[in-house]
N, C-alpha and C positions, 0 to 999 in steps of 0.2 A: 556395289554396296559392300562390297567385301571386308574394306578397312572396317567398317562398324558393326561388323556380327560377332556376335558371340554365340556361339553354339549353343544351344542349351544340353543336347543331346552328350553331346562332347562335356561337358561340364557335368554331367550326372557322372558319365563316365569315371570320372578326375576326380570325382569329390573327395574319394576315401583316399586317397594321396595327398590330395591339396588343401583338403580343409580337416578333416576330422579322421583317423585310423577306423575308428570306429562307427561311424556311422553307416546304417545300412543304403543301399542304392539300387535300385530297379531300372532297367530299360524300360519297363512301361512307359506309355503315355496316355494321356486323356483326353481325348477330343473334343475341346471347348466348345464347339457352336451344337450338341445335342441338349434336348432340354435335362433336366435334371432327372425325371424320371428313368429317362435312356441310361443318363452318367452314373447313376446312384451305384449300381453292375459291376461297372468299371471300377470306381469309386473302392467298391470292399474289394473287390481280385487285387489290386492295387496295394492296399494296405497288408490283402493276406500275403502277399507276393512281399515284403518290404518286413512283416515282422511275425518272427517263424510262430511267437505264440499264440497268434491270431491264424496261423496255417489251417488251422482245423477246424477253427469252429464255422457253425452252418450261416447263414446269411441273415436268419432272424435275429441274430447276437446284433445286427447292426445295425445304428439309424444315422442319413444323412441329410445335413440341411446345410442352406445358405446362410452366411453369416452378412458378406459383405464383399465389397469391395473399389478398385480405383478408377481414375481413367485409363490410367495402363492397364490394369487390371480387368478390364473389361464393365465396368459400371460406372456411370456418374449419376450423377441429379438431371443431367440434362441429357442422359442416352433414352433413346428409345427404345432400343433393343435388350434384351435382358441376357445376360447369359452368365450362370454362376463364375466368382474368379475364387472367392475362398470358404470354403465348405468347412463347417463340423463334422466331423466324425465320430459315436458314441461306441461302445463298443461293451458285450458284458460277459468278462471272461467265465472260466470256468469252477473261478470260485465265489460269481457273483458280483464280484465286483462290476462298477460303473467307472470305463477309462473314457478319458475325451482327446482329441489331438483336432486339430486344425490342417487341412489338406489346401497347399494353396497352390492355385494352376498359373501358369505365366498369360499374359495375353498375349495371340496369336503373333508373332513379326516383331514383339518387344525386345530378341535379341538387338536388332538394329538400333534400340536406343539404350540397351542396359546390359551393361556388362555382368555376366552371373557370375565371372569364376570367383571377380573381386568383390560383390556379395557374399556369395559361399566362405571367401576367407575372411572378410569380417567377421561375420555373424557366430563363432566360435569365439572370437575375442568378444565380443561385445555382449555376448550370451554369459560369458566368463563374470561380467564385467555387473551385471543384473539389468542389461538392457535387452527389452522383445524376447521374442518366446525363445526357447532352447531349437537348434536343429537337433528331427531325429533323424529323417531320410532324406535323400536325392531320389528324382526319377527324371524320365523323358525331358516333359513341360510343366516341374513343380521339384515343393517340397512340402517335406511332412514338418511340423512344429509342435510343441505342447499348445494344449491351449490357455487362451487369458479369459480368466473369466472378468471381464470389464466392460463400461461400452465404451463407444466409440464418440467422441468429444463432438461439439459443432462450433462454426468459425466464432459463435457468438462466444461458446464457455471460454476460447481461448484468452479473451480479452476481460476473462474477471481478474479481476485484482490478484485474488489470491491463488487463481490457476496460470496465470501470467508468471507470478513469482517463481511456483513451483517446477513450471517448465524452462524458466533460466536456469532454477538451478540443477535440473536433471540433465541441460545443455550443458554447463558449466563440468561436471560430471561426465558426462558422456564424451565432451573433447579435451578429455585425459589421456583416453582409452587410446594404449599405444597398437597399431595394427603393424605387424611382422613385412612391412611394404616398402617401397621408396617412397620417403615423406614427403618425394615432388609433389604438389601441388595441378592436380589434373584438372581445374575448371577450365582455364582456357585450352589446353588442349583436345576436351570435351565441345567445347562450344566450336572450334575452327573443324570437328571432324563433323557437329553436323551442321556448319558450314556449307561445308564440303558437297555433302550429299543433298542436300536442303536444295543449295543453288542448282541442279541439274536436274531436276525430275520431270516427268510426262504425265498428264492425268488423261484417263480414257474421256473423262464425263469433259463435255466443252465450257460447260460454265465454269467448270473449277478450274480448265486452264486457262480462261480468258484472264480468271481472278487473281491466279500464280503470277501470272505475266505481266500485273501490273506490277511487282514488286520487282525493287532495283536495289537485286543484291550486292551492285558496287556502294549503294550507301549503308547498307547493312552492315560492309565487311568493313568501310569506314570506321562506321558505331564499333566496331566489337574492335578495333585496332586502338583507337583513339581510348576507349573505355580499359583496354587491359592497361596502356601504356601511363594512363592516369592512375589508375589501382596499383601498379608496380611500386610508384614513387610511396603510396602511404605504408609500405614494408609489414601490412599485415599480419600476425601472428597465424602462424600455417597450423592446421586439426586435422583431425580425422573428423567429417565432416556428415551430418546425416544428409543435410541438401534437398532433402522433403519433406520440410517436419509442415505440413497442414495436419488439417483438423482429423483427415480420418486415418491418419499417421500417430494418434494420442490415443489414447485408451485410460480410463479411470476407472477404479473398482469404487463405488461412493462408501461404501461401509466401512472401506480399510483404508481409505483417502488416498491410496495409491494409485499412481501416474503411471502408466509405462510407454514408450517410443516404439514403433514397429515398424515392419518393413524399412529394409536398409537397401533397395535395389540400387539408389542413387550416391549411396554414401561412397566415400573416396578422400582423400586426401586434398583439404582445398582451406580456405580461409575464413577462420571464425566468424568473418563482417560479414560474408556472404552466406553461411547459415541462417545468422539472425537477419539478414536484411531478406531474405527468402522469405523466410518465419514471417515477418510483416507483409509480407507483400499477401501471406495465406489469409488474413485477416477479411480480406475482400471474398474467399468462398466462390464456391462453383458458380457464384451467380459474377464474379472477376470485377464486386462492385468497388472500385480501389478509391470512394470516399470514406470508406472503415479503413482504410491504412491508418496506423495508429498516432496521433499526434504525438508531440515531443516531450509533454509529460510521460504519457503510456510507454514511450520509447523509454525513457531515463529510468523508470520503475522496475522493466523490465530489464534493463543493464544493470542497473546499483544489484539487483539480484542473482543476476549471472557473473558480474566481475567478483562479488563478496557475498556468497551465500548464506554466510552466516551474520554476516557485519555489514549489508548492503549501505546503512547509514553513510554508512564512513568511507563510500568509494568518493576520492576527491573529483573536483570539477575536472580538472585536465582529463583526468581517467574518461569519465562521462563523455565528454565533448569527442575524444578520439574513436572511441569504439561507435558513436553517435555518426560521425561521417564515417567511417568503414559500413556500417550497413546500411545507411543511406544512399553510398556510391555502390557499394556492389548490388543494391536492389534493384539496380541499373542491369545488370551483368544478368540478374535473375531475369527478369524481361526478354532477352536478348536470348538467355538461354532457353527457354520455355517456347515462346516464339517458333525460334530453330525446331524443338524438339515437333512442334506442331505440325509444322510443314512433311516431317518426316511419317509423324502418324499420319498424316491426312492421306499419303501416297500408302502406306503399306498396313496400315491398323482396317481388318474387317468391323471396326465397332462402330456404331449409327451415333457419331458425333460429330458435331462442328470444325473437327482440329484446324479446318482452311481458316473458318472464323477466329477459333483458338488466337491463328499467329496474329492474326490483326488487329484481336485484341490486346494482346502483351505487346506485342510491338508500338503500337499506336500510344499505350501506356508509359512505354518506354520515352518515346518521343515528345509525350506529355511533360514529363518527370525532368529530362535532360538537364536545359538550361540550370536550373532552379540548383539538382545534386551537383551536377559539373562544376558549379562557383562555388558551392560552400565547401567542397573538396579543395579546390584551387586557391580558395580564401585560405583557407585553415594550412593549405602546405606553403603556398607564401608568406605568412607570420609565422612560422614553424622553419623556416629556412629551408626546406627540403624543396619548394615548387623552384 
């Protein structure tokens, strides 16, 4: 597994060279699978360890709770096991003051699907930028963040009208944001590396390899061959890409009507259509129901507002119709990617969830979708001259 680790350890290490001078950085780590009671301990040593004016005060200064979190993250709607991923932290210094930060822990073996270094070096640009919280630390298995006071969105608010808008045009915005990187374009070489690892694994449990073994990852690697070689031809507009924007990836403060994006663990360098065509595919929600995939009105409302955030009116039809098939086909590519990603948590994620299920779901969705995106893509680049 080698090619797809990312150290985390190694990465805390690196931070203050590679992402920020200044940010502070801990060797600590925090051992996910204790209950919270155990962690809370950990939890302050942690913070006092990471920021010297917190060194001294006594341990009553401090309160820790669960906020939230992912399926990487260690939580879903559908886990059964609980185990904090991102914690509050309140803290009340010595003049009284009430400070809050956000403590957030990696899930167990998520090096193997998320790169942290290229996180860590976003997240300064895009913090820059007024996207997600500020980093203030590195450690072991985490980092420390300010906190948002906001909640967290559900698959339903993302489809209101006027929170549809406002998240194209916070997209629209956010892939502006230039990151100090090779502006290559990393989806497909993200999906062929878990490919890679995907196609080769051993499960201890016999049901779940009998399950693996039905899949015939020469059609797989088909799909994702056939699928890049078709998304090449439509010449894309390459972003800096979030690549996760679901529902518990949005945050809204109702009072101040402010939006904000978070967690950037996936973000990378990749294709506008495949952000937004991701973005649609979240509409279906942990429950993966992909009859809420957004119709073609929903779709156009939410472009006219991502292409012209001010002027959405006036984005012409051509405009509409091409960025229309860009996430229509790379919502193909999400499928495909998620899937893969699946097979990989299901081998190495201790979290009490389905990910074998996962891949069969996204895949078999995948396979759903094909015909249908394949031709309107293929339609649209044969009257376009390009097919």
């Amino acid at each position: 597994m080698g090619a797809v680790i990312w150290n985390a350890m190694e990465v805390a290490e690196e931070a203050r060279e590679n992402c920020n001078s200044d940010i502070p950085s801990s060797s600590l780590s925090v051992e996910t699978s204790l209950p919270l009671p155990e962690m809370k301990p950990r939890i302050i040593g942690l913070c006092k360890d990471l920021f010297v004016k917190w060194s001294h005060l006594d341990d009553s200064h401090f309160s820790v709770e669960t906020i939230s979190g992912g399926i990487t993250n260690l939580q879903s709607k559908q886990s059964l096991k609980f185990i904090p991923a991102v914690l509050k932290v309140s803290a009340t210094d010595d003049n009284g003051n009430d400070v809050s930060i956000t403590v957030r822990l990696y899930g167990p073996n998520t090096e193997y699907v998320v790169n942290r270094q290229r996180e860590l070096q976003a997240i300064r640009y895009l913090s820059a930028a007024g996207f997600g919280a500020k980093l203030l630390g590195v450690f072991g298995n985490g980092m420390v963040q300010s906190f948002i006071n906001a909640r967290t969105l559900t698959p339903l608010d993302m489809r209101k009208p006027k929170l549809a808008a406002e998240i194209a045009r916070q997209l629209h915005k956010f892939h502006q944001v230039e990151i100090p990187d090779s502006k290559e374009p990393q989806l497909w070489n993200d999906i062929f590396k878990f490919f890679d690892k995907a196609s080769i694994l051993k499960f201890d449990d016999s049901a779940n390899q009998r399950k693996y073994e039905t899949i015939s990852f020469e059609e797989v690697h088909d799909a994702v061959v056939e699928l890049k070689d078709l998304t090449d031809l439509l010449n894309a507009p390459v972003v800096f890409g979030h690549n996760d924007l679901l529902s518990g990836n949005l945050m809204l403060n109702d009072d101040e009507e402010k939006l904000y994006f978070i967690d950037f663990e996936y973000g990378s360098y990749s294709y506008r259509g495949y952000d937004i065509g991701n973005h649609f595919n979240e509409y279906a929600g942990f429950d993966c129901d992909y009859n809420l995939y957004p119709d073609k009105d929903e779709q156009y409302h939410f472009i006219r507002h991502y292409l012209q955030p001010d002027k959405p009116q006036e984005v012409s039809d051509k405009d509409l119709e091409v960025l229309y098939i860009e996430a229509n086909t790379f919502m193909l590519a999400s499928h495909l990617y998620w899937a893969l990603w699946g097979l990989i948590q299901a081998k190495m994620s201790p979290i009490d969830f389905d990910y074998l299920g996962y891949f069969f779901l996204r895949y078999n969705e995948y396979k759903k979708q094909k015909e249908a995106c394949l031709s309107l893509a293929r339609s649209y680049l044969a009257g376009s001259g390009t097919g």
